[in-house]
C-alpha positions as CSV (number, residue, x, y, z in Angstrom):
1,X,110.6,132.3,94.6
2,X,110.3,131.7,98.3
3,X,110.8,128.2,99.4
4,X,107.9,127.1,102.3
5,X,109.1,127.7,105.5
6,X,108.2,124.1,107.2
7,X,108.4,121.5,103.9
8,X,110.2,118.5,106.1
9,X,111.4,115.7,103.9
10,X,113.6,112.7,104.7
11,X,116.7,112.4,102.1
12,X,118.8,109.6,101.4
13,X,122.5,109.8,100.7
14,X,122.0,109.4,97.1
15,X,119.6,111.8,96.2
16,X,121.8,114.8,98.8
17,X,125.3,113.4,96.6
18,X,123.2,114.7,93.6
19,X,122.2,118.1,95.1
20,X,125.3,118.8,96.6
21,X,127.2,117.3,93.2
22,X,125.2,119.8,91.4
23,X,124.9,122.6,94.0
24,X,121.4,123.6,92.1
25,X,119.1,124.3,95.0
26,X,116.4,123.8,92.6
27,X,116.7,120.1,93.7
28,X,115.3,121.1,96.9
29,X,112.0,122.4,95.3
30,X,112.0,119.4,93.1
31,X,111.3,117.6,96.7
32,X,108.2,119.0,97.1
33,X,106.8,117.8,93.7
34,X,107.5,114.5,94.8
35,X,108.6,113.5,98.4
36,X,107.9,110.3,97.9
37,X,111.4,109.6,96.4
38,X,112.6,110.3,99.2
39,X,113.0,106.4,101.0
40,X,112.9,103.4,99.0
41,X,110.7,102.0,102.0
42,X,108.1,103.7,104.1
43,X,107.3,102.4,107.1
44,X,103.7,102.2,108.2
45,X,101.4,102.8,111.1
46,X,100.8,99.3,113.2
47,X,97.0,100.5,113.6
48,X,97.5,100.9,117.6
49,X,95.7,104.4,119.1
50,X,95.4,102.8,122.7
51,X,98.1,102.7,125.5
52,X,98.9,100.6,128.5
53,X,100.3,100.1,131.6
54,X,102.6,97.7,132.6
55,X,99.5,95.3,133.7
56,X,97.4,96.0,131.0
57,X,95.0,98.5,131.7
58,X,93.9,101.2,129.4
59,X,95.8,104.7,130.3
60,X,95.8,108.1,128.9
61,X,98.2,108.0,125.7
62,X,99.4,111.5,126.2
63,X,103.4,111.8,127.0
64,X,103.6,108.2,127.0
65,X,105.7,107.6,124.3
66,X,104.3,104.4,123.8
67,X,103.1,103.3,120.0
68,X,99.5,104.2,120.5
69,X,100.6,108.1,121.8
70,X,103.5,108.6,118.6
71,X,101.2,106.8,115.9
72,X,104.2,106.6,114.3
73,X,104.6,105.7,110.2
74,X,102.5,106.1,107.0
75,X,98.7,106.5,107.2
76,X,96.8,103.2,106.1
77,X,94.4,104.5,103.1
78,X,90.4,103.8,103.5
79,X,89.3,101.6,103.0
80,X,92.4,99.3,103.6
81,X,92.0,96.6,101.3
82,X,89.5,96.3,98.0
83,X,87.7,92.8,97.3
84,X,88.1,92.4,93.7
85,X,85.2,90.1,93.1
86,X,87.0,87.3,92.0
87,X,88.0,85.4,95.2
88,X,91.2,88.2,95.5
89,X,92.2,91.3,98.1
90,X,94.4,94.0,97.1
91,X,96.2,95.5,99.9
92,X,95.9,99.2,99.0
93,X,98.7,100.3,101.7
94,X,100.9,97.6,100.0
95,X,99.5,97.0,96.5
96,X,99.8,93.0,97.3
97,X,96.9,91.1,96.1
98,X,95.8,88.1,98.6
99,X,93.5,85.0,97.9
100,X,90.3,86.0,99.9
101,X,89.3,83.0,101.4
102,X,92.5,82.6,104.0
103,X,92.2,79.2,104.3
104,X,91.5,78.1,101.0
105,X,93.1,74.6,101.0
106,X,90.0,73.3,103.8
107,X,87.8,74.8,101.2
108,X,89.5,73.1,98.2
109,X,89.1,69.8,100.7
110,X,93.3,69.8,100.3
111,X,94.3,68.4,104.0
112,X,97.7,65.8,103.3
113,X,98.3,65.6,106.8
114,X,94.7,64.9,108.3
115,X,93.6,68.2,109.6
116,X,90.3,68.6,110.4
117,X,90.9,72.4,109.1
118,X,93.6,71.5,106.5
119,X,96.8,73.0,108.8
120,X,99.8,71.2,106.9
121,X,103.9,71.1,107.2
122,X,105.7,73.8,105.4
123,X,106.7,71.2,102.9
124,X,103.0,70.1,101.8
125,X,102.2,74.2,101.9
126,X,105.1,74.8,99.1
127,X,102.9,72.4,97.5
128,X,99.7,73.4,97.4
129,X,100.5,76.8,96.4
130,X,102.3,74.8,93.3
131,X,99.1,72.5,92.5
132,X,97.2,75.8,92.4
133,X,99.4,77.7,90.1
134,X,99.4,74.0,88.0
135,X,95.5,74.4,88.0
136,X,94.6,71.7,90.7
137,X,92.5,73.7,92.8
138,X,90.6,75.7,90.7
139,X,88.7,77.2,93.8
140,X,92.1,78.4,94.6
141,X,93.6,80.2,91.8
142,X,91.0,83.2,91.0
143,X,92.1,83.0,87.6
144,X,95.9,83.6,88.5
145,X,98.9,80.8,88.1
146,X,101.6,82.9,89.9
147,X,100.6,82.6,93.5
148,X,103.2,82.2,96.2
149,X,104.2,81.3,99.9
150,X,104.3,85.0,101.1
151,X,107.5,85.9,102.7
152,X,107.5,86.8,106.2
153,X,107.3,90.7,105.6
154,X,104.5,90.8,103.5
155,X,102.2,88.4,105.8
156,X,103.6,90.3,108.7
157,X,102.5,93.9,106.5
158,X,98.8,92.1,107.4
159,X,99.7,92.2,111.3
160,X,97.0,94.8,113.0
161,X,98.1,96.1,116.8
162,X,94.6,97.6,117.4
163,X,92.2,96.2,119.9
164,X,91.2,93.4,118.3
165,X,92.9,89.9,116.7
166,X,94.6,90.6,113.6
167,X,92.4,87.8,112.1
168,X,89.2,89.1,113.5
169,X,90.3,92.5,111.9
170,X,91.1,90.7,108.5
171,X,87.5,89.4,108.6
172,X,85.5,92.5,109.4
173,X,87.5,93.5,106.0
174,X,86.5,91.3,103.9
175,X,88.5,88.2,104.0
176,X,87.1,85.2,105.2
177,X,87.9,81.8,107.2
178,X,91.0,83.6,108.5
179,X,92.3,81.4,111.4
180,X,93.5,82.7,114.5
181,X,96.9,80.8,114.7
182,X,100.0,80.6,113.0
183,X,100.7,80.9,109.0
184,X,103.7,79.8,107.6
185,X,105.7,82.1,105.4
186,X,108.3,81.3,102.5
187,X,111.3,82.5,104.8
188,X,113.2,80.3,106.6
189,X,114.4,80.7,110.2
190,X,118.0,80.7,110.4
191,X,119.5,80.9,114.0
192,X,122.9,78.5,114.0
193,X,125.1,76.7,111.6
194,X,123.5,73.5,113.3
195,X,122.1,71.5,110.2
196,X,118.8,71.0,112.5
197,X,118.7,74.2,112.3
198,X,118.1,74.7,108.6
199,X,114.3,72.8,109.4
200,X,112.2,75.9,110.2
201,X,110.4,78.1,108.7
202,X,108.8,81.7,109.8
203,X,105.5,81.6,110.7
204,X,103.3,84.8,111.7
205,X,100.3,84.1,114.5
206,X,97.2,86.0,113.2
207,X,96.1,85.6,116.8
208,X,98.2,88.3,118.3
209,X,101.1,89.0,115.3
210,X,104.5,87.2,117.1
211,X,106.2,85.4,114.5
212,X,108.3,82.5,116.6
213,X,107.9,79.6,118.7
214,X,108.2,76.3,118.4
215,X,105.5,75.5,115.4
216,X,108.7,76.3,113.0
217,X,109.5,72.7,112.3
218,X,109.1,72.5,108.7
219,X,108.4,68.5,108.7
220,X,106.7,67.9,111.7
221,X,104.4,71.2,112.5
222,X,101.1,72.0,110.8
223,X,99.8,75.4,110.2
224,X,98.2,77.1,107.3
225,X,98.6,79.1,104.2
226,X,97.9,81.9,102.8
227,X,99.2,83.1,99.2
228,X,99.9,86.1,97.9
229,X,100.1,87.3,94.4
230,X,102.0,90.7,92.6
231,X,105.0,93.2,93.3
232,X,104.3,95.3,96.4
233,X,104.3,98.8,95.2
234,X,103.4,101.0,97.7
235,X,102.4,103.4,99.0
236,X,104.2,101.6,101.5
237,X,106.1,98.9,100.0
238,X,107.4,95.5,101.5
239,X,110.9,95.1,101.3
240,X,112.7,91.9,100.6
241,X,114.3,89.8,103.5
242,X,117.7,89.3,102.4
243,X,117.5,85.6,101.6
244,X,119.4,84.7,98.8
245,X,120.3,80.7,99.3
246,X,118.0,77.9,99.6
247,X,117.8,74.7,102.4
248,X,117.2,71.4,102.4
249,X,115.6,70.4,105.5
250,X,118.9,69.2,106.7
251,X,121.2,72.0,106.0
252,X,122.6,71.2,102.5
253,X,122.3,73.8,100.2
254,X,120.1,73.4,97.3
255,X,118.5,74.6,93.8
256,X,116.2,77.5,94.3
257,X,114.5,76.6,91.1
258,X,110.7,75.3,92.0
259,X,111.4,75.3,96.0
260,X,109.2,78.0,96.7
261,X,111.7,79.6,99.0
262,X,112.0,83.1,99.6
263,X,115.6,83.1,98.6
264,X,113.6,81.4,95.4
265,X,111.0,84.6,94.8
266,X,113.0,87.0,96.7
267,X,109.8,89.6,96.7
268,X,110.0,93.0,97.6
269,X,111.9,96.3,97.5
270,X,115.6,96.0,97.2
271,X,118.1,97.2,99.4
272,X,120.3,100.1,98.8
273,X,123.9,98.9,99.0
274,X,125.3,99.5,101.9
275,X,122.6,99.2,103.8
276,X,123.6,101.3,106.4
277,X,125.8,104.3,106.7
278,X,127.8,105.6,110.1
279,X,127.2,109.4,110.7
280,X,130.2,109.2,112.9
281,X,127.9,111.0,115.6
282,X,126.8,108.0,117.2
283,X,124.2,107.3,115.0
284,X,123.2,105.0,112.0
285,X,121.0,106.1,108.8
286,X,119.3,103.2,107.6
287,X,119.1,104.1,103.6
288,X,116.3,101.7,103.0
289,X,113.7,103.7,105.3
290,X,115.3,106.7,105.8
291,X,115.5,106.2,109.8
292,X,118.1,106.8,112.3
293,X,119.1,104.1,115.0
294,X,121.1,105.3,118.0
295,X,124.0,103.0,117.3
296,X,125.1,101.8,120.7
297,X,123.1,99.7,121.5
298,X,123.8,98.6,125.2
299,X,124.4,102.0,126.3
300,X,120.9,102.9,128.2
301,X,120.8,99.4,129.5
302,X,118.2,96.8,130.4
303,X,114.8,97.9,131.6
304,X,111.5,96.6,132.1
305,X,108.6,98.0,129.0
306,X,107.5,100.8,130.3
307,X,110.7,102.0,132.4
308,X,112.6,101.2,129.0
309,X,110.4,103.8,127.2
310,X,111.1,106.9,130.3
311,X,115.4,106.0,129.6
312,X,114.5,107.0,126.3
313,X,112.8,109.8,127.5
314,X,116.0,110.5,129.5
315,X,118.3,110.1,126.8
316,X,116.2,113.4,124.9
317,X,116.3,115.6,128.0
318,X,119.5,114.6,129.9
319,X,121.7,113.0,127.8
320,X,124.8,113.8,129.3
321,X,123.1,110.9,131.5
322,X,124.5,108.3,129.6
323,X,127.9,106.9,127.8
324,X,126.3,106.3,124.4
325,X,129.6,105.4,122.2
326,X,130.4,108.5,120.0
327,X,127.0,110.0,120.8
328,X,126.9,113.6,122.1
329,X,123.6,114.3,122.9
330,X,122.6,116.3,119.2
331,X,119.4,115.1,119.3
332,X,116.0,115.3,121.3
333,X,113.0,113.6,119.3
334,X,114.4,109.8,120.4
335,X,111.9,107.3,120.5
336,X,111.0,103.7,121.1
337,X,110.6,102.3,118.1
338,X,106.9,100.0,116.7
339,X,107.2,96.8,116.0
340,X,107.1,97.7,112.1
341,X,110.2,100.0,112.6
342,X,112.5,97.5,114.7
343,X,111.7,94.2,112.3
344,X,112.7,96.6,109.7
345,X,116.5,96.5,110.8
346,X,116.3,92.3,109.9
347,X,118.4,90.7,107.7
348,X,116.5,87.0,107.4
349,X,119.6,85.8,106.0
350,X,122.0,86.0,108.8
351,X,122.0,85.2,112.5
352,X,123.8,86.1,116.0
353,X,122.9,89.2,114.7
354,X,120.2,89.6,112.6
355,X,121.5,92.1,110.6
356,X,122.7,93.3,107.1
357,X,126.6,92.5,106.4
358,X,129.1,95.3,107.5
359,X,126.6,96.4,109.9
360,X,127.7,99.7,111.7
361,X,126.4,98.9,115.2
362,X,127.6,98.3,118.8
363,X,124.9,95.9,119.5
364,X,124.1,92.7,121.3
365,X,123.9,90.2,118.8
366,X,121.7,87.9,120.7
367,X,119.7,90.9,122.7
368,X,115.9,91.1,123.0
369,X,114.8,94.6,122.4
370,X,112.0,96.4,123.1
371,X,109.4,97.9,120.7
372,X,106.8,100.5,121.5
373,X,103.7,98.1,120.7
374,X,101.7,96.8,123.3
375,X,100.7,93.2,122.2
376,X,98.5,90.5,123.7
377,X,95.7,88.5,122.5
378,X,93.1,91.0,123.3
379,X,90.1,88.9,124.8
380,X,90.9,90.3,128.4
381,X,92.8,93.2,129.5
382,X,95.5,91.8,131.4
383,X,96.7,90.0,128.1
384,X,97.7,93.6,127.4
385,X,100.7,93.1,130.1
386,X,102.7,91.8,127.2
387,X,104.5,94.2,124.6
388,X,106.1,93.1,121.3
389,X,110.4,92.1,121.5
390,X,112.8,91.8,118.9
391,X,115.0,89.3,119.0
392,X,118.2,89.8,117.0
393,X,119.7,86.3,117.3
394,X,117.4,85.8,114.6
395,X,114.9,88.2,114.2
396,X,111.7,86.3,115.6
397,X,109.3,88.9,117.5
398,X,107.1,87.9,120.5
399,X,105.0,88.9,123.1
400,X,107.1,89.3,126.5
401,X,105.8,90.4,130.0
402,X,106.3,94.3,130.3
403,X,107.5,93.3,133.9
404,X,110.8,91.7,132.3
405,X,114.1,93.3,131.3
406,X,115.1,93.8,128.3
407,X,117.7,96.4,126.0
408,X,116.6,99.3,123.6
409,X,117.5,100.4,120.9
410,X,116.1,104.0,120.2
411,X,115.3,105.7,116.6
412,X,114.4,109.1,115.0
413,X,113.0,110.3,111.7
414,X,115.7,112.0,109.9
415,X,114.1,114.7,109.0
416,X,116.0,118.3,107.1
417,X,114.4,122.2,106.8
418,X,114.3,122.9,103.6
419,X,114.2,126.5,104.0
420,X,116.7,126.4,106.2
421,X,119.2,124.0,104.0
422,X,118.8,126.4,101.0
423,X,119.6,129.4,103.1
424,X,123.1,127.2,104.0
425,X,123.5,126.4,100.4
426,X,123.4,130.0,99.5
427,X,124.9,131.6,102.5
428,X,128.8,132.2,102.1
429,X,129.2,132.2,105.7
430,X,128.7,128.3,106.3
431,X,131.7,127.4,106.0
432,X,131.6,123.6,105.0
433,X,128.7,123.7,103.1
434,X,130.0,121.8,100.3
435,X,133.1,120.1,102.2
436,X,133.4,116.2,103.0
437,X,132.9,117.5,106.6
438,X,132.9,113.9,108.7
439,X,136.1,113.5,106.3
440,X,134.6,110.3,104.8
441,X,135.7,110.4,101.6
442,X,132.3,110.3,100.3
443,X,130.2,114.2,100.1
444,X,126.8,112.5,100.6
445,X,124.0,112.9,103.3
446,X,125.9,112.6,106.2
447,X,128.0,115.8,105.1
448,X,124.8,117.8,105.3
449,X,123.4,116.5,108.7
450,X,126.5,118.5,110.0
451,X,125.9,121.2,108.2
452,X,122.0,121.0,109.6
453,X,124.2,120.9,112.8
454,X,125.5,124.4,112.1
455,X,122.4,126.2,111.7
């Protein structure tokens, strides 16, 4: 049997332990029945096909390197969401099922605070999502007592970066009384071990997607609700956020049990433990998506948007250009990476960085970095001067000036030949096909991206 010639499937480090374990190249066909194991997390398309320039006029995507030239990440089936007919959404990218009426508490006439609209504090929206699971808003629950707060990657998974507001786009599919302004999610916004700072929440703007600011304040500041329902299964699955331990308002920490926190639901796919894994080549596979992350990140300094995306350009084509710590230039498929791929690195649960525990990175823990997605509010075209920034202090994305400076952080798609790996696997001439080649102690993935760096 002849194996295809151009099959390209990302691996993790478990599922390449098994096939080199076994040295069966039969697991390599085994691939092709279903590539889908292949990541425990997809990452999808943000919906953006248009490009920029730095003041916000509409250019020619081609060789710009810019989200809406790459188009980057899973394809969003069609139609994107189904109504169900009972007052519910399913998500068909992320099987989540979402109340249909996005501002259900005005319609319930549910407005503690006085809002004309029913906007509330975080604490009344934990609330209301409990008095409709108890029955008290039987306009709200479509039949269903195990609603909840979404956390902030599955509301963000509703984000659209195409030329219209993501809550204009949520209408035209089928939702209704979507507000343009911030949600709150389940997640809370941890940035210092200042107790004041245990009083914010995440919020996502279904104006134009940023997910910060200063409408955090879980007491004080009113915005709305929108509950979600189910495990996300896919095709592209939301994964959890890493919160484990639940606030008080004042920093104390308390009982998950009936908060309504996301360290209380803890939603989503689960991370693969460690999270990341140091090729020792300058580079850093993330095991949950299957993605690889320069691992310097200060090395191709600060830029403004557009400039940042040519350094990257650079870094592919002249990479002898730049002192990238333990990077030697192996690569030439760098890019900026979406907004979707950069808030993927987050770990909600820590701070000053943002990241997972043991993280493997040379990174500025309170940096700003660049994504590929141009972001604005998209009434006029100069709001399109903006592009979305990730800030690892604490993981909060917003819309900054492309005329600022700020770092990058590059990534690639891991990607392996098959044809080519089984013709390793089989040929007695590669020397360390099955040797702990980066001397690791472990004979896992990262053992067969050198050997894909023999060939």
């Amino acid at each position: 049997m002849t194996i295809p010639t151009k099959r390209i499937y990302r691996l993790t480090d478990q599922l390449l332990r098994t096939l080199m374990l076994t040295g069966v190249i039969l697991g390599l066909f085994l691939l092709t029945a279903a590539p889908s194991a292949a990541v425990a997390v997809e990452i999808p398309k943000t919906g953006q096909t248009t490009c920029f320039d730095q003041t916000g006029n509409i250019i020619d995507c081609t060789a710009t390197g810019q989200d809406g030239d790459v188009q980057v990440g899973l394809g969003w089936p069609e139609p994107r969401f189904e109504d169900v007919g009972d007052g519910t959404m399913i998500d068909r990218l992320t099987g989540l099922m979402w109340l249909k009426d996005a501002n259900c508490a005005q319609t319930a006439g549910y407005s503690p605070n006085g809002s004309s609209r029913s906007a509330m504090t975080w604490v009344h929206a934990m609330d209301f999502v409990s008095q409709i699971n108890a029955g008290t808003h039987g306009l709200c629950g479509a039949g269903h007592a195990d609603w909840r707060a979404p956390n902030v990657n599955e509301l963000e998974s509703l984000v659209y970066s195409g030329p219209v507001r993501t809550s204009e786009w949520l209408t035209a599919n089928g939702f209704t009384n979507v507000q343009a302004y911030h949600y709150w999610t389940s997640t809370l916004s941890l940035y210092s071990t200042d107790p004041t700072a245990y009083d914010r929440a995440n919020i996502i703007n279904l104006r134009d997607g940023s997910t910060g600011g200063t409408w955090r304040n879980r007491t004080s500041m009113l915005n709305y609700i929108l509950p979600v329902r189910g495990v996300s299964t896919g095709p592209s699955q939301v994964s959890k956020t890493g919160q484990t331990v639940c606030y008080a308002t004042d920093g104390s920490v308390i009982d998950c049990g009936g908060t309504g926190q996301d360290a209380e639901t803890r939603a989503g796919a689960p991370w693969p433990e460690p999270r990341f894994h140091d090729n020792g080549d300058g580079t850093v596979l993330d095991r949950l998506t299957g993605l690889a992350w320069l691992k310097d990140g200060d090395c191709l300094g600060m830029h403004t948007w557009m400039d940042a995306i040519a350094t990257v350009e650079d870094l592919n084509s002249a990479p002898s250009g730049f002192s990238c710590l333990d990077y030697a230039g192996q690569s030439a498929d760098w890019r900026t990476p979406t907004r979707k791929e950069l808030r993927s690195l987050i770990d909600y649960s820590r701070f000053t960085p943002a990241l997972a525990a043991n993280h493997p990175f040379d990174i500025k823990p309170t940096g700003i970095y660049w994504t590929s997605t141009s972001e604005g509010e998209y009434e006029t075209p100069d709001e399109y001067a903006g592009a979305a920034g990730v800030g690892l202090r604490d993981g909060l994305l917003f819309n900054y000036t492309k005329s600022g400076s700020m770092n990058i952080l590059p990534v690639r798609t891991a990607t392996f030949d098959i044809a080519a790996l089984a013709a390793a696997f089989g040929n007695p001439d590669c020397g360390g096909c099955h040797e702990d080649l980066n001397e690791d102690d472990d004979l896992d993935g990262s053992d067969l991206v050198e050997i894909a760096g023999m060939m």
